[in-house]
C-alpha positions in Angstrom: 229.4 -170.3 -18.0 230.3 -167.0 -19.1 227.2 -165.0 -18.2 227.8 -167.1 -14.4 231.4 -165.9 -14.6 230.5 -162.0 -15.4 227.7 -162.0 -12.7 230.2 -163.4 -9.5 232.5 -160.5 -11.2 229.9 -158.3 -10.6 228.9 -159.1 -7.4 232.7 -159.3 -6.2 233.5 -155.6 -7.0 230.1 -154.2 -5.2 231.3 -156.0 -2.4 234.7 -154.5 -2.2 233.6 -151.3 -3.3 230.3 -150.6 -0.4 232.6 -152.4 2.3 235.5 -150.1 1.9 233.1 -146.7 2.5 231.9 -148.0 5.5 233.6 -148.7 9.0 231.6 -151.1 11.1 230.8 -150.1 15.3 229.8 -152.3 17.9 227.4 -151.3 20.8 228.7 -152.4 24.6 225.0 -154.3 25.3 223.0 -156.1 23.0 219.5 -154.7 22.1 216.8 -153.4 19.1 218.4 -149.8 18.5 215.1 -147.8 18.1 215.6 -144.4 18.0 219.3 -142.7 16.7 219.9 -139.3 16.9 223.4 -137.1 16.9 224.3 -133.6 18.1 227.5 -133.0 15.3 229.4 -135.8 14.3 231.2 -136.4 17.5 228.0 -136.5 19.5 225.3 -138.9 19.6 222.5 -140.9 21.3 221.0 -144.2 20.7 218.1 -145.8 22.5 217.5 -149.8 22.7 214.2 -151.2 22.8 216.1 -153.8 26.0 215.8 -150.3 28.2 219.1 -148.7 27.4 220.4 -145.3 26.6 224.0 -145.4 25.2 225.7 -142.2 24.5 229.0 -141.4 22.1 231.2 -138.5 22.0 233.8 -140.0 19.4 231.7 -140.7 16.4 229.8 -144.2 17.6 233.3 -145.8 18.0 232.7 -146.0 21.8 229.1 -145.7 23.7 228.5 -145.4 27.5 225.2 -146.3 29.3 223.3 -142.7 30.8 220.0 -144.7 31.6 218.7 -148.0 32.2 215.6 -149.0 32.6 213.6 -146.6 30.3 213.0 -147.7 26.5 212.3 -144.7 24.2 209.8 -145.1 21.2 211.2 -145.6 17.2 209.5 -142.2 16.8 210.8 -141.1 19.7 214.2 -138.9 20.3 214.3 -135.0 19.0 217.0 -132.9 18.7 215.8 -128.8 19.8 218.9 -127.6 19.8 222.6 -128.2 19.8 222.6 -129.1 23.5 218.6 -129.6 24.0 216.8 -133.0 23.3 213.8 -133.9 24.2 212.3 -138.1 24.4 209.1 -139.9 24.6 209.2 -143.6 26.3 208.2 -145.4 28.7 209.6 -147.4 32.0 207.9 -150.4 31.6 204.4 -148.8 33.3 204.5 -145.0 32.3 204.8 -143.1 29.1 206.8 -140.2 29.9 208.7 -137.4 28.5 212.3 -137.3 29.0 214.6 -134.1 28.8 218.3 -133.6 28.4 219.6 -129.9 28.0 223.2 -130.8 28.0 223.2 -133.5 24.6 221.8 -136.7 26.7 224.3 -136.6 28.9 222.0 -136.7 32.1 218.1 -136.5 32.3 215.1 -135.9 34.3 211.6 -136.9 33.3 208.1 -135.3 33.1 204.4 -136.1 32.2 204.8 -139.2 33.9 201.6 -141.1 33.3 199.7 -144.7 33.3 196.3 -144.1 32.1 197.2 -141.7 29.2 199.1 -143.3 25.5 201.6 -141.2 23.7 202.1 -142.3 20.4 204.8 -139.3 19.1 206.0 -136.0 20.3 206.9 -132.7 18.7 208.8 -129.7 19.6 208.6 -126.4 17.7 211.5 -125.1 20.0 212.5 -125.7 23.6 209.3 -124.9 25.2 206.5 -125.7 23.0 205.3 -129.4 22.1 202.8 -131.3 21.3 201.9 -134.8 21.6 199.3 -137.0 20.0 197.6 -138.9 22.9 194.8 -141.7 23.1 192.9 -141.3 26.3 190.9 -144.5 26.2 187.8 -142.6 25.3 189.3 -139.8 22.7 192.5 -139.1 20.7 193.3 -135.6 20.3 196.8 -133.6 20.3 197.5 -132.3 23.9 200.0 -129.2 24.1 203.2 -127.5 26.2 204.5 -124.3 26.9 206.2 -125.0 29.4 209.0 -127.9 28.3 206.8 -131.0 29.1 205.9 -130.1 32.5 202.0 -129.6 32.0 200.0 -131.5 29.3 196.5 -129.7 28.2 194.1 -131.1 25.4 194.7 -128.6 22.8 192.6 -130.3 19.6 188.7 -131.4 19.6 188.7 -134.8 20.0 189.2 -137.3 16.2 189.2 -140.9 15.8 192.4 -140.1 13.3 194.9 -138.1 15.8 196.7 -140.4 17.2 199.9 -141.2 15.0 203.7 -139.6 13.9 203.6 -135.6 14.5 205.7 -133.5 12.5 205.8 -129.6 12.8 207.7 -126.5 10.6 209.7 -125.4 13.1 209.3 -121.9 11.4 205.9 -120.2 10.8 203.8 -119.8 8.0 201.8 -116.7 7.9 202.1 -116.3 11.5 201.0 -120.0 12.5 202.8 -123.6 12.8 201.6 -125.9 9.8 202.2 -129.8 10.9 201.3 -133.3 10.2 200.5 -136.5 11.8 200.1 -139.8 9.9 198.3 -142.9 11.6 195.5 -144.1 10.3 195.1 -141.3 7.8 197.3 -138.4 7.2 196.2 -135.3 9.1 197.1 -131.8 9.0 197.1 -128.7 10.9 198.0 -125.0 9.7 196.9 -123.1 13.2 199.3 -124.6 15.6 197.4 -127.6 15.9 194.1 -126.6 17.4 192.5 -127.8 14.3 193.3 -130.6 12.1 192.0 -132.4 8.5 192.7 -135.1 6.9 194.3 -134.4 3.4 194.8 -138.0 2.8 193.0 -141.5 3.6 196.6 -143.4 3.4 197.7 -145.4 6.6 200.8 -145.7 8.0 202.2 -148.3 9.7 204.1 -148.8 12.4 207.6 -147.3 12.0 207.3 -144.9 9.7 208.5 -141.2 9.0 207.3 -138.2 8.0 209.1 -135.3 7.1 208.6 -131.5 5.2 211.4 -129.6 3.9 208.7 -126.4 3.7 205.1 -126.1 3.8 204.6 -127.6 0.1 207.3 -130.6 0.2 207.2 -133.4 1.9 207.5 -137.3 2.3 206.1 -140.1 4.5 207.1 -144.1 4.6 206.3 -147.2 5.8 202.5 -146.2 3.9 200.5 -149.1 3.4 197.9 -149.3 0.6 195.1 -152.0 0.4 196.2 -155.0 -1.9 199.3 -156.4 0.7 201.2 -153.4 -1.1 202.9 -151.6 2.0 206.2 -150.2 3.7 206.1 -147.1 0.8 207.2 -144.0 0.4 205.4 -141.4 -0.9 206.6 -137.5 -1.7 204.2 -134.3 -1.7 204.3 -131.4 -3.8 201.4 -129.2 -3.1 201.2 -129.7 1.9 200.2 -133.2 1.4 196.5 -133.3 -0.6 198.3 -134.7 -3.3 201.3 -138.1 -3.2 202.9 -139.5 -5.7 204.6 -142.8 -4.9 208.0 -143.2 -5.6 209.5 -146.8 -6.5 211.9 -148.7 -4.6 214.7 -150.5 -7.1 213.5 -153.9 -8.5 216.1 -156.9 -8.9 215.5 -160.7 -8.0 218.5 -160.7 -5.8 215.9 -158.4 -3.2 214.1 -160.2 -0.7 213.1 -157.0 0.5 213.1 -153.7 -1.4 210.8 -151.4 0.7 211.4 -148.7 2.9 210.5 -147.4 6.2 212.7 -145.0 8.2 214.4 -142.4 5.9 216.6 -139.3 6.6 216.2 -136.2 5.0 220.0 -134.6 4.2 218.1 -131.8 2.0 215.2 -131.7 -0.6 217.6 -133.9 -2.9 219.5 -135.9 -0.6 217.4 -138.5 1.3 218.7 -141.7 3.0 216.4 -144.9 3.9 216.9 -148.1 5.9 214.3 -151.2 5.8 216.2 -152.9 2.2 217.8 -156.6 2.4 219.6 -158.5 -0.3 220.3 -162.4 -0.7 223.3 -162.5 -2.4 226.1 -165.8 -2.5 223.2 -167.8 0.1 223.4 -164.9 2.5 221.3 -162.0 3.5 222.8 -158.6 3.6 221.1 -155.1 4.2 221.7 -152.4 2.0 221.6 -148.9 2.6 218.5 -146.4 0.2 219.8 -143.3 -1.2 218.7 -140.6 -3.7 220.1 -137.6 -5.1 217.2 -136.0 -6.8 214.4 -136.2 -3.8 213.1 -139.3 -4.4 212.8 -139.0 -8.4 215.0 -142.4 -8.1 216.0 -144.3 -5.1 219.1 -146.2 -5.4 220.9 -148.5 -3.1 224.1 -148.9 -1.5 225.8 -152.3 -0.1 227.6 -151.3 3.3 229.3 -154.4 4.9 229.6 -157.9 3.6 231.3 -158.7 7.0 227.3 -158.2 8.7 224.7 -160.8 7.7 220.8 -159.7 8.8 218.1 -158.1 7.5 217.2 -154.5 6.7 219.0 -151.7 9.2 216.2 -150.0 11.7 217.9 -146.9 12.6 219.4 -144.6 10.1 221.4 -140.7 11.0 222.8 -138.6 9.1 224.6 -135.4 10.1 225.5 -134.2 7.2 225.3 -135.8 3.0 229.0 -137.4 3.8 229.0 -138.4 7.9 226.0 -141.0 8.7 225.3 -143.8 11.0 222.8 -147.2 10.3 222.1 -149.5 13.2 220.9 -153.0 13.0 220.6 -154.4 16.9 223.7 -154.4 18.4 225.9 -153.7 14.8 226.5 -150.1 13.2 228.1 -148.7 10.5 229.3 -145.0 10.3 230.4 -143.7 6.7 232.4 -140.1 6.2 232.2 -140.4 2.6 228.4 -140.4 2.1 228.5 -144.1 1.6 230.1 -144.1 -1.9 228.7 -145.4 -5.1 224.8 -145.6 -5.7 223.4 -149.0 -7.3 220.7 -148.0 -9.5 217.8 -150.5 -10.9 215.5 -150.5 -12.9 211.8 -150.3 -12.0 208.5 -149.8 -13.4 206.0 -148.0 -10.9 201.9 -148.0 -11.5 200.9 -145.4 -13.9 204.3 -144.3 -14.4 205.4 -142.9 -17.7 207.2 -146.5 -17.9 204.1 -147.7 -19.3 205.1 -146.1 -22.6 209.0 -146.6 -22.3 211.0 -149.6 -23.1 214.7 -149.2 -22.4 216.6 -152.5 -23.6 219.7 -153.8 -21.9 223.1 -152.1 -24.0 224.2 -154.9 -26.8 226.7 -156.3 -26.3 227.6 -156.7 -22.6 230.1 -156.8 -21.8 231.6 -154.6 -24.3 234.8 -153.6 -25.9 234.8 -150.2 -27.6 231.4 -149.4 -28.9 228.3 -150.8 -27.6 224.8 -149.8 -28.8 221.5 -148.3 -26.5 218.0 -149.4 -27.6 215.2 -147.3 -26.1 212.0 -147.5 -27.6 209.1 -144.5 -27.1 205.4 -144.6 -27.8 205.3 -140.9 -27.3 207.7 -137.7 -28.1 209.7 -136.9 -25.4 212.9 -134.8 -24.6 215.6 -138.1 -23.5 218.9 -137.2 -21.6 221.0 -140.2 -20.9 224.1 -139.6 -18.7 227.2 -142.0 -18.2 228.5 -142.7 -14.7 230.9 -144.6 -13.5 230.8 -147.1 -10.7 231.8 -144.7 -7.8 229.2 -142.0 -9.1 231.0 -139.7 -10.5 229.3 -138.6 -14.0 231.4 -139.6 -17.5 229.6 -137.8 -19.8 226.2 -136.5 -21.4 225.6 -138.9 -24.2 222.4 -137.6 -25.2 220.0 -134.5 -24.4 217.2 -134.1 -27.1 214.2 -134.6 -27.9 212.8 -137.9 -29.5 209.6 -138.4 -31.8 208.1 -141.9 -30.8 209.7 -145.0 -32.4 212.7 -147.5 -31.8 215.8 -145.6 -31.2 219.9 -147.1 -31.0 222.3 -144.6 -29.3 225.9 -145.7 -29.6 228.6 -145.6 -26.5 232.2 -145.4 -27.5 233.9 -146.5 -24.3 237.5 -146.3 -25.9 239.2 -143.8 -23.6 237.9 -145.2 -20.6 239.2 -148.1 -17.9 238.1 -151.0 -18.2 234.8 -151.3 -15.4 231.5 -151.3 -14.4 229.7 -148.2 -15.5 225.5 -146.8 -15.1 223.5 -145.7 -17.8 220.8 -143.1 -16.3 217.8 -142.2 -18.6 215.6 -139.0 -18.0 212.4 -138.4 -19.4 211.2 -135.0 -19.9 213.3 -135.1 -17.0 211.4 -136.2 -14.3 211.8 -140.4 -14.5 215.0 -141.8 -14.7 215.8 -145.6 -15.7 219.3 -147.3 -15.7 221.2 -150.0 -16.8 224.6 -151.5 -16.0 227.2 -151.5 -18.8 230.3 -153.8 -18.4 233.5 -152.4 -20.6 236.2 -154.8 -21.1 239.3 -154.0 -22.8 
């Protein structure tokens, strides 16, 4: 009865705390939002897959129709400029590239065409694009200089290039290094005349793909034989090498994957995609991580809205964001508040070799003992947080020969709460558990 008692306790402060750093929006029409994308945090424009382009100038609290009729792609919307945007979509019979120069406000279209599939645009500034095209015979990337206006196959012609493009909008050594991920991940460091594959993963459809710089990088919605799919993977070295990065595990997830992500900076990313069954009803939660990826962590936005995992996610900045589900949205100004960490154990991790027990006991009053147990020698930092993120203290930061080892917590000058444990080893992999102190 207890344990039932201190889990609905729990549960009842998470609520309160997530709905209170978000304010919930409503769109004027019903529809799939698809594609999200703001100029400043006034500023914004959202496209439903029901043929509708809404547009905001007061932060999402109001949206007015600019076109009907026209549906762009998930993949679809990018921002040029802080006026310029360009689109990729379709009218019902003709993919097309739409233009805005004065932040979707009005629109004209070019590239209109029937016989030709677009599967993803990108511009490296206002006049130069490319687009990854299947011709019925070939796909290949097919290139503008002059805004959209004329199309000319750029690439040789590969099975693989048809898929989500992403280009440095800056040049390396003189050239434009990009990436397109479809049925394998592809890239180019000449501007796209010539592309390889640096990885036989597949994504499906949905995903992102984003580099900070020419080295780091991340793509989602991956899928990797086995039923395992929906990841997200980071690069280190242009994208011959991915690591996967785990997604939190907790039985209360019906579905802990992502897909669409935001990149803030190369520590700050944001993800949508997550749902949570919680007292008999489903709620979508909000991925977040501070340290690029290291550890994804979740947040629990509104208890008012029941429905599965947002589709569209924006941010403007680490503290001003938007998430869209359909016709519902949230906006946060406060980054969304406190992150709800997990546990996990990813394949091959260093996990394999490091047992972390829960804190004993739990809830606690006073002093409450850590058991971590290590197979190997490895420096351990454990940090202290409380429930709205903000860090406590460093307990620990040493190193450990392998064995059982009990760390004890003296909560005494603190408030009675809910409070994260964080563990780093050899500070790259970080674990956590939830301490409840009790006065």
């Amino acid at each position: 009865m207890k344990k039932i008692f201190l889990t609905l306790f729990i549960i009842h402060c998470l609520l309160i705390i997530g709905k209170c750093q978000w304010i919930q929006q409503t769109l004027p029409v019903s529809g799939e939002a698809t594609s999200l994308v703001f100029f400043d945090i006034n500023t914004g424009i959202i496209s439903l897959g029901q043929r509708n382009v809404l547009r905001t100038t007061n932060s999402g609290f109001n949206w007015n129709t600019v076109l009907t009729g026209v549906r762009f792609y998930g993949s679809g919307m990018q921002k040029i400029n802080d006026s310029t945007i360009y689109a990729l979509g379709d009218d019902y019979y003709n993919n097309t590239i739409y233009r805005s120069y004065n932040k979707g406000l009005t629109w004209d279209s070019v590239s209109r065409s029937s016989s030709l599939a677009y599967a993803s645009i990108y511009f490296v500034n206002k006049d130069t694009g490319f687009v990854s095209v299947y011709d019925w015979t070939n796909n290949r990337i097919w290139r503008t200089i002059d805004r959209g206006v004329t199309l000319t196959p750029y690439s040789n012609p590969s099975a693989l290039l048809y898929g989500r493009l992403f280009f440095l909008k800056e040049k390396v050594n003189g050239e434009y290094y990009g990436w397109l991920a479809g049925d394998a991940i592809m890239k180019t460091t000449n501007s796209g005349l010539y592309w390889y594959s640096v990885s036989g993963m597949t994504m499906s459809s949905g995903g992102d793909i984003y580099f900070i710089n020419k080295d780091t990088g991340w793509v989602s919605k991956i899928y990797i034989g086995g039923g395992n799919s929906n990841r997200i993977y980071v690069s280190y070295d242009g994208g011959l090498n991915w690591i996967w990065q785990p997604m939190p595990q907790s039985s209360i997830f019906v579905y802990n994957d992502i897909n669409n992500f935001k990149c803030v900076n190369k520590n700050i990313l944001y993800g949508g995609g997550g749902t949570i069954f919680i007292n008999s009803k489903y709620y979508y939660v909000i991925w977040k991580t501070t340290n690029g990826g290291n550890n994804w962590g979740y947040q629990l936005p509104d208890t008012s809205l029941t429905f599965w995992g947002a589709r569209t996610i924006e941010f403007w900045d680490s503290m001003n964001g938007w998430v869209y589900y359909g016709q519902n949205g949230l906006k946060t100004t406060t980054g969304g508040g406190p992150i709800i960490y997990t546990g996990f154990k990813g394949k091959n991790e260093i996990f394999d070799d490091f047992k972390l027990s829960q804190n004993f006991p739990n809830p606690f009053n006073q002093f409450t003992i850590i058991n971590f147990q290590l197979d190997f020698a490895a420096n351990i930092r454990i940090n202290i947080f409380d429930i709205t993120g903000k860090e406590i203290e460093t307990l620990v930061y040493q190193k450990f020969q392998p064995g059982n080892h009990k760390i004890k917590f003296n909560g005494d000058n603190l408030p009675s709460g809910i409070y994260f444990t964080c563990f780093y080893v050899n500070d790259i992999f970080k674990k956590t558990i939830k301490m409840i102190y009790m006065k």
